[in-house]
N, C-alpha and C positions, 0 to 999 in steps of 0.2 A: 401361858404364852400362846400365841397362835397366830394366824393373818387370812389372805386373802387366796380364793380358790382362782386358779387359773387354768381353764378346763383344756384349753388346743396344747400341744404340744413342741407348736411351732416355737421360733424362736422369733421376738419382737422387739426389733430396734429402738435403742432409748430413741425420745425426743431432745432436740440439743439444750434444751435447761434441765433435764433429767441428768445428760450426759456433763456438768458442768459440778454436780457430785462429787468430793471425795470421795475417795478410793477407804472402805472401811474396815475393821478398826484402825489400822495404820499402823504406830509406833507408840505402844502404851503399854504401861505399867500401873495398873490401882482395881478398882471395884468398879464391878456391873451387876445388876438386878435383872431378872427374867422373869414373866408374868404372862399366864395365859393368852390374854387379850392385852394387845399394844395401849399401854395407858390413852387419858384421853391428854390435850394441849396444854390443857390447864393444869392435871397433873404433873405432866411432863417442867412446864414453868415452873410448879412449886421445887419439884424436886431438884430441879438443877440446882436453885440458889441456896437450897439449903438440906441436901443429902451428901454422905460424900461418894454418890455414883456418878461415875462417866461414861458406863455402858448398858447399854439396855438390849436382852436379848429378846427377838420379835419372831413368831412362826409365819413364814413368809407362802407355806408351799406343802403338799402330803396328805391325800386323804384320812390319816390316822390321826389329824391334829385332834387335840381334845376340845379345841375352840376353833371350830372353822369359819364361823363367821367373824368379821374384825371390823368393826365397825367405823374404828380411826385410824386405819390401816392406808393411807393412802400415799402417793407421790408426795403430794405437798407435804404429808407429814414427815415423811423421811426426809426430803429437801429442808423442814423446820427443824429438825431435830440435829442433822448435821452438821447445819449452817450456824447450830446455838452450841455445838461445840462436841454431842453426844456424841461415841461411838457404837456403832450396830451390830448387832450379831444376827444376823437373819438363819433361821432355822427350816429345818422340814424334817414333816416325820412318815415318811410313806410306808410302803410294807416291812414289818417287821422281822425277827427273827423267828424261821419255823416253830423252834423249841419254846418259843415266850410260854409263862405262865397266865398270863393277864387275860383276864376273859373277854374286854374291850375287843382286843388284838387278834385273838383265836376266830372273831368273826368277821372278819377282814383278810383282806390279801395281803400272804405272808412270804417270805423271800423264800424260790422253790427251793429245795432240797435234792433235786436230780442232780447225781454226778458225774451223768453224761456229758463227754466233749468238755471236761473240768469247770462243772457247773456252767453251763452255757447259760441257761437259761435267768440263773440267779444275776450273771453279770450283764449280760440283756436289760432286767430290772433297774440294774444299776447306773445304765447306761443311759436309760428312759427316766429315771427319777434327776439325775443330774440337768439333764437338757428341760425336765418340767421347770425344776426349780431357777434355772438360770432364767426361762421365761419370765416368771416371776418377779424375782429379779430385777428384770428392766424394764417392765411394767411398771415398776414401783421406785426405779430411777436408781438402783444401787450399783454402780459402778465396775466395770470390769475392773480384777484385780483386787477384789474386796475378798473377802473369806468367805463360803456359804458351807450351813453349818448341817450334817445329816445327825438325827436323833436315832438312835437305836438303844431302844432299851434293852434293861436287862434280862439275860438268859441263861440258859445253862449250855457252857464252852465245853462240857465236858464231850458233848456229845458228838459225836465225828464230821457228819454231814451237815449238820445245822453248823456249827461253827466252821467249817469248806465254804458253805454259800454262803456265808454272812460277811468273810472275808472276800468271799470274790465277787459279791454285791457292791461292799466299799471300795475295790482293788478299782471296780469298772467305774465307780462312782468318782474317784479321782480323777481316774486318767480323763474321762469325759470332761470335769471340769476346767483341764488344763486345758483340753483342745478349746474348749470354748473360752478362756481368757480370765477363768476365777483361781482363788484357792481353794484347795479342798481343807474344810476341817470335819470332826467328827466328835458327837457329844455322846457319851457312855456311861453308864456305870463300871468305877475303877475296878471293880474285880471281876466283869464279865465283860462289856464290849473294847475296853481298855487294855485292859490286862489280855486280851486274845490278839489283838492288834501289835501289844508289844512283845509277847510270844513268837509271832508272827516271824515278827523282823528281828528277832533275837537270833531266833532258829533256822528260820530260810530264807534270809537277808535276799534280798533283789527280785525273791519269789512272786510279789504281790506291792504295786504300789499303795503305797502309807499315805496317811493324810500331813496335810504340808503341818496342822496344829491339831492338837486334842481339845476339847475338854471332857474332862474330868471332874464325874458326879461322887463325891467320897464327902459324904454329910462329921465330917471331923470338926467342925467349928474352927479351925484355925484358917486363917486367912492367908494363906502361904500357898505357891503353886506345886505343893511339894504330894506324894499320896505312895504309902508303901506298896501298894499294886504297880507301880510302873516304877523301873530302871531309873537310877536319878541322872542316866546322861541321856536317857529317852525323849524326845522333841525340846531341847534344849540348845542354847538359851534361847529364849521369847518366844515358846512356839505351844503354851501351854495358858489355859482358861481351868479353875478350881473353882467349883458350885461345893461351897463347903458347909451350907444348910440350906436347907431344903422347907420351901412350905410356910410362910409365918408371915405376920403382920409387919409392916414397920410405917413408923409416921414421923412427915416433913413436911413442915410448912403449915400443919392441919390437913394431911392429904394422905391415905393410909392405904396401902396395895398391897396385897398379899404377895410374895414374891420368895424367889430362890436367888440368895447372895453368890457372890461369885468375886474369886480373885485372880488375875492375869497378869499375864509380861506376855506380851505380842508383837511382832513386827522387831524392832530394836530395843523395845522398851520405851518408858518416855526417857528420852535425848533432851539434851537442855540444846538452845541457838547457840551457834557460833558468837562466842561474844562481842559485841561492841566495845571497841575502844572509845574514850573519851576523850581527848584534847591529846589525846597520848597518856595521862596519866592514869592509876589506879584508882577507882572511886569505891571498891570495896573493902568493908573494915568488917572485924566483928564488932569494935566497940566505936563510937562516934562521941567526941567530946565538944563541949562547947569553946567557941573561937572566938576570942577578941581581937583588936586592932594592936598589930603589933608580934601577932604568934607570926611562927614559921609553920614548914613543915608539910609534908605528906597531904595530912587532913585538909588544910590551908589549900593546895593545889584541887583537891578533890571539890574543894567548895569552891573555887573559883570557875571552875571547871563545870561544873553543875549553873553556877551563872551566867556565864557563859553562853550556854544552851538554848537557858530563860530569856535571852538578850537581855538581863540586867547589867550583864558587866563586859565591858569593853577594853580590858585591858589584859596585860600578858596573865601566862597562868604562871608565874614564879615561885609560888608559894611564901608570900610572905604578904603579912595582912595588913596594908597599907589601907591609905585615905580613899584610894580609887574603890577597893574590896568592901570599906564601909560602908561608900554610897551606894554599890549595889547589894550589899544587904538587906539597907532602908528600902530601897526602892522596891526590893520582893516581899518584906512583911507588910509595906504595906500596900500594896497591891493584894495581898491573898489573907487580908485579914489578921493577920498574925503582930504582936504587941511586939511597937517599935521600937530595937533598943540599939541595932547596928551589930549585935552579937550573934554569930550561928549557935543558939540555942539549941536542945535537943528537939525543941519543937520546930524551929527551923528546920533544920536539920531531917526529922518527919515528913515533912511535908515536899521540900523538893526532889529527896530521895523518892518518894512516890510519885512524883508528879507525871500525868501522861494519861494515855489512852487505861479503858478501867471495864476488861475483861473478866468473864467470871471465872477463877481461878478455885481448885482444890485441887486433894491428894490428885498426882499421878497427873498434874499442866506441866509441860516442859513449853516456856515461852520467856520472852524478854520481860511482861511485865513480874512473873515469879523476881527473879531478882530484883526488881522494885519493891517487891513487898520485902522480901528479907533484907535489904537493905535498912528499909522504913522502919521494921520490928528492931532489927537491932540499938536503932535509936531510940524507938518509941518507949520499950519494953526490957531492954537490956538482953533481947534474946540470944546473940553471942553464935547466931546462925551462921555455917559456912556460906557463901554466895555461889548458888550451884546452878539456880535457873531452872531447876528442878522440884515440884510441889511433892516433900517427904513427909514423913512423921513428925517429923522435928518442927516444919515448919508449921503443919496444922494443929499442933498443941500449942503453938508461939501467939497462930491466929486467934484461936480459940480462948486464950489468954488475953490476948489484948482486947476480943469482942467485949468478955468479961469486965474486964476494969470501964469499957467502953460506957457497958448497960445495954451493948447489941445483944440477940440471939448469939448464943454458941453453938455455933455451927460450924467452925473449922474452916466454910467456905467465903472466900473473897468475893462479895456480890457488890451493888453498889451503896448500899450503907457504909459497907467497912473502908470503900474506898473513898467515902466523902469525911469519913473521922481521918485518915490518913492524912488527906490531903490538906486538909487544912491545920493539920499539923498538931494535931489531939493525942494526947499521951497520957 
């Protein structure tokens, strides 16, 4: 991972389409990938439609990056990348821990160890590294209020003074961020910048401000924000980023980055929208059966209701499948292609259920069209999915199923193939 050096120290006002940004990560629950250098556009494109990442960590800021130059590091691309749905994690990794072992690091400027004036000097650092990187920052259009992430590698806690400045580097590096309008977060390894940090606040609560979120590097392969180096009520609920392997190839799309996986619950988590009522009635089922002229019923209101919408159907939502509910039946198969019988089919059925705007959806969307899709699956596929508005497990083995019977890629990710088998009512 890495990014773009920003040499003055001053702080530089977005411009007002920079400032017109999301606020990042926001409210999310799923997978992000981290890579030296900020992929390029076209990687980024592949990955969206067919990875299940939503976040991408990027080194924004610290002369100790390993990749300081960034090639595709810019405004516009953060402004593309957030506008397509990605969330950020912008990093820096400035002076390290006096005690690091890393030979890189030992020739570079290291956080002082004086513990004069309760390390003054280290929280000075701390202090200056914050206001670099917030420049940064808004240079590159990332929004007040977003998280910005400090790297500090791994060291040895044991040692009295280096673990003093390292906490009162991060202590200053917080508070800095708050006066200037971010959150602070802080990337570590779980058994030495982690695990010191929640020592910290275990043992001398109020001593040293905390970062508002972790992450947490603990290479366990499990994709859970969970790590036995840190308290399980420690930056909970949603305040916690899991880098759970470390270093390895992976390929989407035909497009292959070497990267470090990661798992999160940030902000609230992903929140499903306030629902939409529809006509006033229910339009959510697990199971969806087919309607003739003449049914009653529930379902009956749900499809009226659903036509409705389509402005095929003009009359009351009663629930009971009269002459008026037949013609606008006819009227929506054949208008959207679908074999005209005047019966809500499950294929009917598919299709209006999905019908609408055709955003890219996977693990970890909370938006209106998720409920579209599970709605559609349950018809298409018999998926038996609760209607939560929320993109779970449940629901990307459902997609990933139906891609399959489709002859799509299985990808688990709603892009616009799967939305154009949906809609025209393919099962």
């Amino acid at each position: 991972m890495s990014l773009v050096t920003v040499a003055t120290g001053a702080l530089v006002l977005a411009t007002p389409a920079q400032a017109e940004n999301r606020v990042t990560p926001g409210n999310f629950t799923g997978y992000g990938f981290d890579q030296c250098v900020a992929p390029t556009q076209t990687a980024m494109d592949s990955w969206l439609t067919s990875s299940p990442y939503w976040a991408v960590g990027i080194y924004i800021s610290g002369d100790s990056r390993g990749c300081p130059t960034q090639p595709n590091l810019t405004p516009a691309w953060v402004s593309t990348q957030l506008g397509n749905g990605w969330r950020l994690l912008p990093l820096t990794v400035g002076p390290q821990a006096w005690c690091t072992t890393r030979e890189r690091y030992l020739q570079q400027v290291r956080i002082r160890p004086d513990p004069t004036t309760n390390y003054a000097e280290a929280r000075e650092q701390g202090r200056e590294e914050a206001a670099k990187t917030v420049t940064a920052a808004q240079v590159l259009g990332i929004s007040a209020g977003s998280t910005l992430w400090y790297d500090i590698e791994a060291f040895d806690i044991s040692r009295t003074q280096c673990r003093a400045s390292a906490i009162g580097f991060l202590s200053a590096w917080t508070n800095r961020l708050h006066a200037l309008g971010y959150v602070s977060g802080v990337y570590s390894s779980a058994a030495s910048g982690i695990k010191m940090l929640d020592d910290a606040n275990a043992y001398t609560p109020g001593k040293h401000a905390m970062p508002d979120q972790v992450w947490i590097a603990d290479w366990n392969g499990k994709a859970d924000i969970h790590s036995p180096y840190v308290r399980s009520t420690s930056w909970m609920p949603h305040k916690r980023v899991h880098q759970y392997l470390g270093d390895h190839n992976e390929t989407y799309g035909g497009v292959t980055i070497n990267v470090d996986s990661n798992y999160m619950s940030l902000g609230r988590g992903s929140v499903a929208p306030r629902s939409r009522l529809s006509c006033g009635v229910g339009i959510d089922f697990r199971d969806y059966h087919r309607l003739h002229q003449g049914d009653t019923g529930d379902e009956v209101k749900a499809a009226q209701c659903l036509l409705k919408r389509k402005g095929t159907y003009d009359g009351d939502v009663h629930g009971s499948f009269d002459r008026r509910t037949y013609r606008a039946v006819v009227d929506y198969q054949a208008t959207h292609g679908i074999e005209v019988t005047g019966v809500v089919s499950l294929r009917t059925w598919t299709a209006i259920l999905s019908a609408g705007p055709e955003p890219v959806l996977k693990y970890g969307s909370a938006k209106y069209g998720v409920s579209r899709v599970q709605r559609a699956l349950n018809a298409a596929v018999d998926a038996h999915l609760p209607i939560t508005g929320v993109y779970d497990a449940s629901t990307a083995a459902a997609v990933g199923m139906y891609q399959a019977d489709r002859g799509l890629p299985r990808t688990s990710v709603v892009a616009t193939d799967t939305w154009a088998e949906l809609q025209v009512g393919n099962r």
